[in-house]
C-alpha positions as CSV (number, residue, x, y, z in Angstrom):
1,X,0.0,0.0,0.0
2,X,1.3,3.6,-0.9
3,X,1.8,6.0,2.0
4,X,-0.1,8.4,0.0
5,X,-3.5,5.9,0.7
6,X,-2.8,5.1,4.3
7,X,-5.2,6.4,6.8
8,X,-4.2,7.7,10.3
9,X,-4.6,5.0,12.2
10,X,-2.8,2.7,9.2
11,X,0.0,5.0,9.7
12,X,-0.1,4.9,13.4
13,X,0.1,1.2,13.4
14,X,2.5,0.7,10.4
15,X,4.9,3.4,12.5
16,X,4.3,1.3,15.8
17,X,5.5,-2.0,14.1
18,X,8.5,-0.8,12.6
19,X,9.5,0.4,16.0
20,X,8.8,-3.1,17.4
21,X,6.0,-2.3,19.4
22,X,2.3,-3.2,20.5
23,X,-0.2,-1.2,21.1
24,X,0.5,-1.9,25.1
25,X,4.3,-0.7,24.3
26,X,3.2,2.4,22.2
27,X,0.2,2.9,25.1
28,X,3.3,3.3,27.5
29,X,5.1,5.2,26.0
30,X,2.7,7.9,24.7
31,X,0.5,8.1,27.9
32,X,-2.6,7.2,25.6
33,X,-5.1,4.5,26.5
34,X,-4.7,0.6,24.5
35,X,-8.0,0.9,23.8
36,X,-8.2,4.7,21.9
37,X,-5.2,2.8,20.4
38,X,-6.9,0.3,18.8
39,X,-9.5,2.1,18.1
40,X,-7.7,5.1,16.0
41,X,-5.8,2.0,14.3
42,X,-8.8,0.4,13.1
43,X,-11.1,3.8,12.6
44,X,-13.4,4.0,15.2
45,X,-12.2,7.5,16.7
46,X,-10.9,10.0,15.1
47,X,-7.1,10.8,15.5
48,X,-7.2,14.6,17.6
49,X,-4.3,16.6,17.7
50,X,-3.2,15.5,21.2
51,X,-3.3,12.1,20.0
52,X,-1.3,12.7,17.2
53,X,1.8,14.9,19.4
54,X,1.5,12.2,21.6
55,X,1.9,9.2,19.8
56,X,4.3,10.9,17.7
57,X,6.7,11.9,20.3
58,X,6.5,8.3,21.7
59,X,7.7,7.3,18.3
60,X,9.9,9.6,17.4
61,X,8.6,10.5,14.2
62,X,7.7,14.2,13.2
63,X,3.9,14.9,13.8
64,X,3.1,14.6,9.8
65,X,4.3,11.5,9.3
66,X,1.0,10.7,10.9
67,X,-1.3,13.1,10.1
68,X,0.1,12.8,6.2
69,X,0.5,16.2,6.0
70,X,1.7,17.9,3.3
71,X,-1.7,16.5,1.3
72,X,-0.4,17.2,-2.1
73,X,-1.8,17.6,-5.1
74,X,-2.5,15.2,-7.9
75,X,-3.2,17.6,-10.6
76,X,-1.4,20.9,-11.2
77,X,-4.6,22.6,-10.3
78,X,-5.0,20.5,-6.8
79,X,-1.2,21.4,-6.4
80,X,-1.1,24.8,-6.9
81,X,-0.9,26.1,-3.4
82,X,2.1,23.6,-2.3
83,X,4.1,24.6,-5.7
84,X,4.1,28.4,-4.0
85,X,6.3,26.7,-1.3
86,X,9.8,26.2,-3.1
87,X,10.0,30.5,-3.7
88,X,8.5,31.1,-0.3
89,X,11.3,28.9,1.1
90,X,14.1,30.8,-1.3
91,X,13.1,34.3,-0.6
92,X,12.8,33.3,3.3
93,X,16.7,32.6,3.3
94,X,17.7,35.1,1.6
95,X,16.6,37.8,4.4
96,X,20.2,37.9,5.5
97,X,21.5,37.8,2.1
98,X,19.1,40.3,0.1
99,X,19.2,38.7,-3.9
100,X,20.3,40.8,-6.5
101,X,16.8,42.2,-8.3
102,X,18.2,44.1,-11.1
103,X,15.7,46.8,-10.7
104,X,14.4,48.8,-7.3
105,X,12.3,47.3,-5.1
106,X,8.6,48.9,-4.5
107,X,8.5,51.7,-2.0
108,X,8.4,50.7,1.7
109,X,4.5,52.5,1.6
110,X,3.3,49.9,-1.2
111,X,5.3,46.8,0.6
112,X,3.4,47.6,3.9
113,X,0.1,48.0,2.2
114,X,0.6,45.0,0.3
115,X,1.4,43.2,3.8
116,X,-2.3,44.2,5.2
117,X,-4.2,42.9,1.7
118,X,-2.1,39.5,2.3
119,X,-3.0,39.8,5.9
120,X,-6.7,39.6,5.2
121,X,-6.1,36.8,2.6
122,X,-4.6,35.2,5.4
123,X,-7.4,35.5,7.4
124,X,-9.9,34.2,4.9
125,X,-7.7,31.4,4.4
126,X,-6.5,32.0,0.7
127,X,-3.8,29.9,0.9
128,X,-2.8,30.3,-2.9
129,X,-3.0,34.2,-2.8
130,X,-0.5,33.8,0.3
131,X,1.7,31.7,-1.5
132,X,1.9,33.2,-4.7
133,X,2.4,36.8,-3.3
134,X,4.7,36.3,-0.9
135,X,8.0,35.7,-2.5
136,X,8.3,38.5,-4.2
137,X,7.4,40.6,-0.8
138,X,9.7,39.1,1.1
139,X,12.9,39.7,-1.5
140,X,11.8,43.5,-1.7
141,X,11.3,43.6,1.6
142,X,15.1,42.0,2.4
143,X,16.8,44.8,-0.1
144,X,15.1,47.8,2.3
145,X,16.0,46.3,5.2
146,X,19.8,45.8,4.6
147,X,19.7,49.2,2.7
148,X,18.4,51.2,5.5
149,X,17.9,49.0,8.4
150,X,15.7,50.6,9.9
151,X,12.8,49.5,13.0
152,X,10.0,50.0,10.8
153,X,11.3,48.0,8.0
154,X,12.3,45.1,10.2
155,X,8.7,45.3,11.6
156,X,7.4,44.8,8.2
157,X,9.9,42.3,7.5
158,X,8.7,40.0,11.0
159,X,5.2,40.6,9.8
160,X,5.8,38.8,6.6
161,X,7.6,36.6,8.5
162,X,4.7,35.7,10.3
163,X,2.3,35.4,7.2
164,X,5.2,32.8,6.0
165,X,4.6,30.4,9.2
166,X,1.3,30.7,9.4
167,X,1.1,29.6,5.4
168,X,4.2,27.2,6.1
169,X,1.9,25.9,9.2
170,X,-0.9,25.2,8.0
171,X,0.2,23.5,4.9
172,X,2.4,21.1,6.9
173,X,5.4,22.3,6.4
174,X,7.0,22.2,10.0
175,X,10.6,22.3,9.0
176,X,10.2,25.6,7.7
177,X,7.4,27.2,10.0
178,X,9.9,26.6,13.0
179,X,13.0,27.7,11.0
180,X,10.9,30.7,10.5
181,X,9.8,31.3,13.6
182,X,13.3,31.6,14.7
183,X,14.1,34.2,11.6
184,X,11.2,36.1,13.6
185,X,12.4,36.2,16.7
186,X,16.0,37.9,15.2
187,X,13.6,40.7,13.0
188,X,11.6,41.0,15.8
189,X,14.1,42.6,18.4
190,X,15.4,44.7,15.6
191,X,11.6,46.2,14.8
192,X,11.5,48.1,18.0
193,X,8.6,47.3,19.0
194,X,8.4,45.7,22.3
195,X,5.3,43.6,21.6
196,X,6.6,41.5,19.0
197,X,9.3,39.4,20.7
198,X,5.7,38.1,22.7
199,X,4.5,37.5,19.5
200,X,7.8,35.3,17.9
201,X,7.3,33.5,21.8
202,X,3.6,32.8,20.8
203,X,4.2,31.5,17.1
204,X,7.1,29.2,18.7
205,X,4.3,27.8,21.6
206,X,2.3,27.0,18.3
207,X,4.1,24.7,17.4
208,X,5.2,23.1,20.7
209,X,1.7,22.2,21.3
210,X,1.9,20.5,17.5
211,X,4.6,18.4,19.0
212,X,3.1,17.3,22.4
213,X,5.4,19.6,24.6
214,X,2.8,21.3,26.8
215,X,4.2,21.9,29.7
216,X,7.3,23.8,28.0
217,X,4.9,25.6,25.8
218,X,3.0,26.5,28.6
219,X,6.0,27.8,30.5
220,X,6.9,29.6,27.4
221,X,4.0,31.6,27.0
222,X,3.8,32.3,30.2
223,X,6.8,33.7,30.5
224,X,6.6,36.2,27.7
225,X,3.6,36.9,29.3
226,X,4.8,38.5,32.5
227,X,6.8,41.0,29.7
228,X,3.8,42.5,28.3
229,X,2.4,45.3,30.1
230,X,-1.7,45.3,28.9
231,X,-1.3,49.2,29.3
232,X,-2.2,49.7,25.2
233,X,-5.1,48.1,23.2
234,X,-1.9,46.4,21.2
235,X,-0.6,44.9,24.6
236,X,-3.9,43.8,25.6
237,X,-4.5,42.4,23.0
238,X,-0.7,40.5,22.7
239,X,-2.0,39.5,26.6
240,X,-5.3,38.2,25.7
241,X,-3.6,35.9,22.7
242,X,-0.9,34.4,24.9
243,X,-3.9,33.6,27.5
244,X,-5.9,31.9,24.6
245,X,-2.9,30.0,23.4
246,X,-2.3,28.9,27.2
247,X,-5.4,28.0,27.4
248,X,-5.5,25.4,24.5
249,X,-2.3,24.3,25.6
250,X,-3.7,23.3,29.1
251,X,-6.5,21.8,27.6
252,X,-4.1,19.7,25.3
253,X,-2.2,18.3,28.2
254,X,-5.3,17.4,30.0
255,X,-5.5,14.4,27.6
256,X,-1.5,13.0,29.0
257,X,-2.2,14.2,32.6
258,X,0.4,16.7,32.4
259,X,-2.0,19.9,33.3
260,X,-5.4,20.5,34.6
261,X,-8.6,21.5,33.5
262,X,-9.0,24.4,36.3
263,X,-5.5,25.4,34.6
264,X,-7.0,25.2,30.8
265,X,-10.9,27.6,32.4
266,X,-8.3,29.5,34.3
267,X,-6.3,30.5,31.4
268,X,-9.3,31.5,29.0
269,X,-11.6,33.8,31.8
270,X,-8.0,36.0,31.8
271,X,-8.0,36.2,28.1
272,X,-11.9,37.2,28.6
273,X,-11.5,39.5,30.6
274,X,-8.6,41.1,28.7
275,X,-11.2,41.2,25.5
276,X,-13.9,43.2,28.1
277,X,-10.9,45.8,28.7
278,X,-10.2,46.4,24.5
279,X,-12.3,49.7,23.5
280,X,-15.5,48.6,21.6
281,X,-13.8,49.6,18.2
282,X,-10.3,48.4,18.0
283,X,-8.2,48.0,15.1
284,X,-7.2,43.8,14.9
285,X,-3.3,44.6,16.0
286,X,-0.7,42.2,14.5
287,X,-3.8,39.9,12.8
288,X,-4.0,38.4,16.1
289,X,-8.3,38.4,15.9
290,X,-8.1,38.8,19.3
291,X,-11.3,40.0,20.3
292,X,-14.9,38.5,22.3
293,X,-15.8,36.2,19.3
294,X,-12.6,34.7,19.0
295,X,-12.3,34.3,22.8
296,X,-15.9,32.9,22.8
297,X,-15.0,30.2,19.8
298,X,-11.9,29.8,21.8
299,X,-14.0,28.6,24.7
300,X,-16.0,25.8,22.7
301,X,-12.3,24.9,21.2
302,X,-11.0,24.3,25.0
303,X,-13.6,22.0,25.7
304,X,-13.2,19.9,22.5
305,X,-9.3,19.5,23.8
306,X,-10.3,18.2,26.7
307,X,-12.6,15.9,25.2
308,X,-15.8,17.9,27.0
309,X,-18.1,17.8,24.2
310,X,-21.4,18.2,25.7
311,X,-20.0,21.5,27.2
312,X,-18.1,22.1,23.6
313,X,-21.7,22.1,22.3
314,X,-23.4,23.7,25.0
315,X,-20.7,27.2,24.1
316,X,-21.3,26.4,20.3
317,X,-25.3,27.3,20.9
318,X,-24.2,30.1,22.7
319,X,-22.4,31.6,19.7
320,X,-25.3,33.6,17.7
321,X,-24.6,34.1,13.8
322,X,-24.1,37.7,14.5
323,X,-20.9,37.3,16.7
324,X,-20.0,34.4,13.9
325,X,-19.8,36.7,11.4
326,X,-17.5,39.2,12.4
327,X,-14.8,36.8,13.1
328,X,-12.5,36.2,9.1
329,X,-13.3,33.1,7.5
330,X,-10.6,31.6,8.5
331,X,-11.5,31.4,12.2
332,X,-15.0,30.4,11.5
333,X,-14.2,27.7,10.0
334,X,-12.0,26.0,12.4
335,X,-14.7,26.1,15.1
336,X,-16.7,24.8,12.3
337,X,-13.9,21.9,12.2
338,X,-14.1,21.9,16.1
339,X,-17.3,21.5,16.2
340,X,-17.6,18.7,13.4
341,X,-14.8,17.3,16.0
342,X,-17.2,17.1,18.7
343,X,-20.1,15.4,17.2
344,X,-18.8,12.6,15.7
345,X,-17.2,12.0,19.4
346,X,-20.8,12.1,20.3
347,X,-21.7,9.5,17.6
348,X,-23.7,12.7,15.8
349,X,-22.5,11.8,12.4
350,X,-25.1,13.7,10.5
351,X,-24.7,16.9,12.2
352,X,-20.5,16.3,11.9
353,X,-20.8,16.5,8.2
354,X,-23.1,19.6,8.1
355,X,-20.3,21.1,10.5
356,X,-17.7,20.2,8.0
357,X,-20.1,21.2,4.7
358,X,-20.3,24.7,6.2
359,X,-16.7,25.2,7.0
360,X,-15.6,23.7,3.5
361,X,-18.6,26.7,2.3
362,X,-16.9,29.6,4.6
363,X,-13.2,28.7,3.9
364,X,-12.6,26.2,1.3
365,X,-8.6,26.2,1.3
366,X,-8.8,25.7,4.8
367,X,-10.9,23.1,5.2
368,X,-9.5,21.1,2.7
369,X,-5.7,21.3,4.1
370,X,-7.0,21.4,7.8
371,X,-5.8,17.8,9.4
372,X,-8.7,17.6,12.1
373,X,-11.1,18.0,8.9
374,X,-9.7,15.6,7.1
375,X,-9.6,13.0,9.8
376,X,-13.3,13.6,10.2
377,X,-14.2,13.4,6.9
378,X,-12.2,10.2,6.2
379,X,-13.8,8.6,9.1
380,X,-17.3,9.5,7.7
381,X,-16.2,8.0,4.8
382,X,-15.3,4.6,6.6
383,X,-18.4,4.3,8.9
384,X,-21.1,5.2,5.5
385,X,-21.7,1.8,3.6
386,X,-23.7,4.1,1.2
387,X,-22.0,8.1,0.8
388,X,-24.4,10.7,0.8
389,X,-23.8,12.9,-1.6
390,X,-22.3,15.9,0.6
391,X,-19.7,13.9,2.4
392,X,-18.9,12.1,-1.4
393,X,-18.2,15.6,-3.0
394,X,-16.1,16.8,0.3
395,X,-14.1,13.5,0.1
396,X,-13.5,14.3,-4.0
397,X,-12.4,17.5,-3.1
398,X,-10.3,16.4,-0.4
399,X,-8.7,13.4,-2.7
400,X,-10.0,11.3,0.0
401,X,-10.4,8.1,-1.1
């Protein structure tokens, strides 16, 4: 059988025999029940994304090896968005040795502007727009910086920085978001700006909770934490992120035993009460989204870490369409994916698929690429003897097969 057909749990279990093990050795070692084992092997439970860091880490394999992430392509149309990749990757290493363009780069003025349209791109989750625009930015951008080298530039270089890990991210490229990240951090404390080394911190904690290390990603955010002074709507709303992304983190390590859920509740009322404090009409600083909506999705999100679905569900119906709305598409749709998570826990296939229908509708290039989405969609696939038509045109479009 071709990798490229595998599903998760055929991966897991393929992974866990080349390493010599049964699923009582790999239970030990990953801190995950035999039975949800079994079970992910065989595809009765979905693989989640603490399951996955996890069993990863107790195999010593990177995360994607078991997700399958990067899902390629198997047309040039399919493939577009992962052929962006190789140039993002070029013009990301050569920040500290600017290319040769043969011509003058755009004005600082169009760069930056051109940074905010790719921002909201971003945030609707147009992955190909991302891709395809961000090369060039990032060269110009490199030729300013090591002309002038000045704050303002470096903040605009860290910026695009950050669009490139969140693309790199959610793509499954880990190699390079974390390279990145670290290229951040460097262009951070050269922007000036006292909020952004927080920021490199939070992107880093990302992807520590990918890899199962809670408890240091906790620590981590929680440090840079204690260096931002919520004095600004900017630091406020820095604050309120690094409580949200401590709060998933907790809820995470719930799953191994290695935090709490009063820790996880804990986490998210400070980030809710730091979104009270923002004025009523505040700008989104540093495309963090930070604001009640995104804390209130956050909530639902907690509870589906911790495997709390009823009270997942229970915040879901408490999040009216208005409030929806104002949040990108991008964010919509992952508590759509969150919430597709939750009831097929519950055995609620039906309503799992609408979940997923509607996030696919809000953010398609999200959806699509989004691991958690395709783990649910391919174990609708399994469990239907006879595909309804909605799930059988998500799977096309997924190349599930």
């Amino acid at each position: 059988m071709s990798h490229d057909t595998e599903t998760t749990g055929q991966r897991v279990a393929r992974l866990r025999k080349l390493r010599g093990l049964t699923q009582h050795g790999l239970a030990g070692r990953s801190h995950v029940s035999r039975g949800l084992i079994a079970k992910v092997e065989t595809g009765d439970r979905v693989a989640t994304p603490a399951f996955i860091a996890a069993v990863s880490t107790a195999l010593s394999v990177d995360p994607t090896e078991i997700s399958g992430q990067p899902f390629r392509g198997e047309t040039t149309a399919t493939d577009r968005v992962h052929a962006t990749i190789p140039e993002v990757r070029r013009a990301l290493d050569a920040i500290d040795v600017p290319l040769d363009l043969g011509m003058e780069p755009r004005p600082v003025s169009e760069l930056a502007r051109q940074i905010e349209a790719l921002r909201l791109a971003s945030k609707d989750a147009k992955h190909l727009q991302v891709g395809t625009s961000l090369p060039a930015l990032l060269t110009e951008l490199a030729v300013h910086a090591h002309t002038a080298d000045s704050p303002k530039i470096w903040r605009h270089v860290n910026a695009a920085q950050a669009l490139a890990v969140s693309l790199a991210r959610r793509l499954g490229y880990t190699d390079l978001a974390t390279s990145t990240i670290k290229d951040a951090a460097a262009s951070a404390a050269r922007g000036d700006d006292p909020n952004l080394p927080a920021l490199a911190q939070l992107s880093r904690a990302l992807m520590m909770m990918m890899y199962g290390s809670w408890v240091a990603g906790l620590n981590l955010v929680r440090v840079a934490a204690t260096r931002v002074e919520p004095d600004t709507p900017q630091a406020l709303a820095v604050h309120g992120a690094l409580q949200l992304r401590s709060a998933v983190l907790s809820a995470r390590g719930t799953q191994t035993g290695d935090t709490t859920e009063s820790q996880a509740w804990d986490h998210h009322e400070q980030a809710v009460e730091a979104a009270r404090q923002l004025p009523a009409r505040t700008q989104d600083w540093y495309a963090l989204q930070f604001n009640p909506a995104n804390v209130a999705i956050h909530g639902a999100a907690v509870a589906v870490e911790m495997g709390d679905y009823d009270e997942a569900l229970r915040r879901d119906a408490n999040i009216t369409e208005p409030l929806l709305v104002a949040l990108p598409a991008e964010r919509r749709a992952h508590h759509g994916i969150d919430m597709a998570r939750a009831y097929v826990e519950l055995g609620k296939r039906d309503k799992a698929l609408e979940r997923l229908v509607a996030a696919e509708r809000v953010a398609p290039q999200m959806t699509r690429y989004h691991p958690s989405a395709r783990h649910v969609a391919a174990h609708l696939v399994d469990y239907h003897r006879s595909i309804p038509e909605p799930l059988r045109g998500l799977a096309r479009r997924m190349q599930i097969s």
